[in-house]
PAVO-478096 format. One line per field, with one value per residue (C-alpha): residue number from 1; chain; z negated, y, x. Coordinates in nm, 2 decimals. Example, Ala and Ser with C-alpha at 12.3 -4.5 7.8 and 13.67 -1.06 7.14 Angstrom:
2
pos: [1,2]
unit: [A,A]
zz: [-0.78,-0.71]
yy: [-0.45,-0.11]
xx: [1.23,1.37]
This chain:
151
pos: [1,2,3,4,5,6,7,8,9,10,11,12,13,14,15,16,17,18,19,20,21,22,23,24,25,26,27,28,29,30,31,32,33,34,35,36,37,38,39,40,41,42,43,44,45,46,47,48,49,50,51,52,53,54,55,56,57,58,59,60,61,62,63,64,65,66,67,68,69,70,71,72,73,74,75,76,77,78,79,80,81,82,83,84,85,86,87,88,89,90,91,92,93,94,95,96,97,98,99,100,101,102,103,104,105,106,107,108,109,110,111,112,113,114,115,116,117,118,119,120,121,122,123,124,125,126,127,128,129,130,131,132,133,134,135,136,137,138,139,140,141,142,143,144,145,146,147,148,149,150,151]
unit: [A,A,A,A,A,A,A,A,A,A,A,A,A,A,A,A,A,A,A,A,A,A,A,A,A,A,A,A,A,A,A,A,A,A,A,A,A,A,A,A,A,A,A,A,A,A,A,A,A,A,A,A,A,A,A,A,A,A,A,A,A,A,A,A,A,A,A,A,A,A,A,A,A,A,A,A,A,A,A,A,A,A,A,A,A,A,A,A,A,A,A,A,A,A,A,A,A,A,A,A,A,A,A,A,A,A,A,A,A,A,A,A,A,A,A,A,A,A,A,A,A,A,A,A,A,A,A,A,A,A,A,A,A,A,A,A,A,A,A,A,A,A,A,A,A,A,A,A,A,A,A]
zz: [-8.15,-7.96,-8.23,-8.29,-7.93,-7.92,-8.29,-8.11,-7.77,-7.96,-8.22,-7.91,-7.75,-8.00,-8.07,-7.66,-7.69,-8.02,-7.77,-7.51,-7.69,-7.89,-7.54,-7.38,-7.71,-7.64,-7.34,-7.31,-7.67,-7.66,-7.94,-7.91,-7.80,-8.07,-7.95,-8.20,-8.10,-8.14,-7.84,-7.64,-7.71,-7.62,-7.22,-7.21,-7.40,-7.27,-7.05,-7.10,-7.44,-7.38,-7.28,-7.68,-7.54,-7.47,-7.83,-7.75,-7.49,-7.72,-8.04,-7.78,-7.63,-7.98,-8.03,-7.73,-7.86,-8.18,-8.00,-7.77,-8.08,-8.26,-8.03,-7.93,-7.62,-7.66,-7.68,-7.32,-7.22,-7.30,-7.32,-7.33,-7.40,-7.69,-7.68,-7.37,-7.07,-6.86,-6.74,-6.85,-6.83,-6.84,-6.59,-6.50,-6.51,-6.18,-5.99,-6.05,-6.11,-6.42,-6.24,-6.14,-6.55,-6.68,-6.38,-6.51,-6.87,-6.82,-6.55,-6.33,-6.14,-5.77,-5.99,-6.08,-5.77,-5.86,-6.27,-6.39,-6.58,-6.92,-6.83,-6.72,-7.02,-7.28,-7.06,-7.11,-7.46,-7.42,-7.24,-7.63,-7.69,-7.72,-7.47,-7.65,-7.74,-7.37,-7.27,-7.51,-7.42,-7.04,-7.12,-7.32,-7.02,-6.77,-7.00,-6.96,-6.74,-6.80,-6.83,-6.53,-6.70,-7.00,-7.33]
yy: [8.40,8.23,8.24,8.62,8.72,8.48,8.70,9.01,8.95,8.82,9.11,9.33,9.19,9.12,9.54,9.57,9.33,9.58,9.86,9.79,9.69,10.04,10.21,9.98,10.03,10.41,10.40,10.19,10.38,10.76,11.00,11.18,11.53,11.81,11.97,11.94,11.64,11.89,12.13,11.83,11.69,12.00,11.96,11.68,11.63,11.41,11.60,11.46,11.53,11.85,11.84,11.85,11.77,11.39,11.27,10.92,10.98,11.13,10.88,10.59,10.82,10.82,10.45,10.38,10.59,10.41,10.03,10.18,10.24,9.90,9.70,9.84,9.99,10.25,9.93,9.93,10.28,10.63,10.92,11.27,11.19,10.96,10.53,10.38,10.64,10.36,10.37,10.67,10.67,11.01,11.12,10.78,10.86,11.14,10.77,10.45,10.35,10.25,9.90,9.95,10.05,9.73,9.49,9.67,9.59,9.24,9.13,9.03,8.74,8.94,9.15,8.88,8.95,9.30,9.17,9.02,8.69,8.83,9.13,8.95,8.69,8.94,9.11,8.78,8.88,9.13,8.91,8.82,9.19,9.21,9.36,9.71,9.76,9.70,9.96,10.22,10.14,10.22,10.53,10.62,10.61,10.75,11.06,11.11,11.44,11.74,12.03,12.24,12.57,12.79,12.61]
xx: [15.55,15.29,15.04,15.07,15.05,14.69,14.59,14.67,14.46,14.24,14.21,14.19,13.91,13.71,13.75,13.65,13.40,13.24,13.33,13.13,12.82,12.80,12.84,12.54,12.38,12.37,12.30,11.98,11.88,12.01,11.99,11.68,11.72,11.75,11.43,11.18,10.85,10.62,10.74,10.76,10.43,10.26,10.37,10.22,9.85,9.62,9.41,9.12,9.11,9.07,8.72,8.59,8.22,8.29,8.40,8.36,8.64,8.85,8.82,8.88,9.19,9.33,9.23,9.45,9.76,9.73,9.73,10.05,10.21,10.13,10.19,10.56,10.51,10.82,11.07,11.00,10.80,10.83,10.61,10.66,11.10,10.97,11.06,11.28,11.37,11.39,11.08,10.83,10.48,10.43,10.16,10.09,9.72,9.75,9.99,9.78,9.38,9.27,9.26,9.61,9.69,9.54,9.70,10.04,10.00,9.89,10.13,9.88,9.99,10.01,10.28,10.55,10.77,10.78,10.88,11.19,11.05,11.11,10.94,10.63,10.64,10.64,10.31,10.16,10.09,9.86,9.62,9.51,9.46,9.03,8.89,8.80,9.14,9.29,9.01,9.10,9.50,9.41,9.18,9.51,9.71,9.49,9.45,9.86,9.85,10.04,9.86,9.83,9.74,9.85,9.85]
């Protein structure tokens, strides 16, 4: 009697267990929204890409979406309802300096209190991104402004 009584708790917490982890699951990854990406990504175009006489600005604005995509940014990030909501970057150009942008990405050591240590670990990485490409990830970030007029 014993033994089916230990099969049964057992059964039952290992379904609780299962559970709980698809709840957690959904919330730290919920469904995206049934508005279509495109209506989305319109509130929020990088502002300075707007400005169609500084072309170097705008290939190295693209450069930097393509390196925030590559490198997995949404796992932790999102922008414009798009990767993790937990913390969104959207407008993040109009709240910190491009010196604040890059001390953020690398985890500058002033910033560990304010990181949990696997946070700034994984921020170590991007220390070994070159140079160019941390440039044109920042330029990328500081252009992240919704648009103030009409579309």
């Amino acid at each position: 009697m014993r033994q089916q009584w230990a099969r049964i708790i057992t059964l039952l917490t290992a379904i609780l267990v299962i559970l709980l982890s698809v709840i957690f699951a959904l919330q730290q990854n919920p469904p995206q929204s049934s508005t279509p990406v495109v209506e989305v990504e319109k509130s929020f175009t990088p502002a300075r890409a707007l400005s169609e006489s500084n072309t170097a600005e705008t290939t190295l604005i693209a450069s930097g979406r393509r390196i925030f995509e590559t490198q997995g940014c949404t796992r932790c990030h999102s922008i414009a309802g798009k990767g993790n909501p937990r913390n969104p970057l959207d407008s993040v150009g109009k709240r910190r300096t491009a010196k604040a942008i890059r001390q953020w990405i690398l985890a500058a050591d002033e910033l560990k209190a304010q990181l949990s240590t696997p946070t700034f670990l994984t921020k170590q990485a991007y220390r070994k991104l070159p140079e160019e490409d941390m440039n044109a990830l920042v330029i990328y970030l500081q252009s992240l402004q919704p648009i103030t007029g009409n579309p």
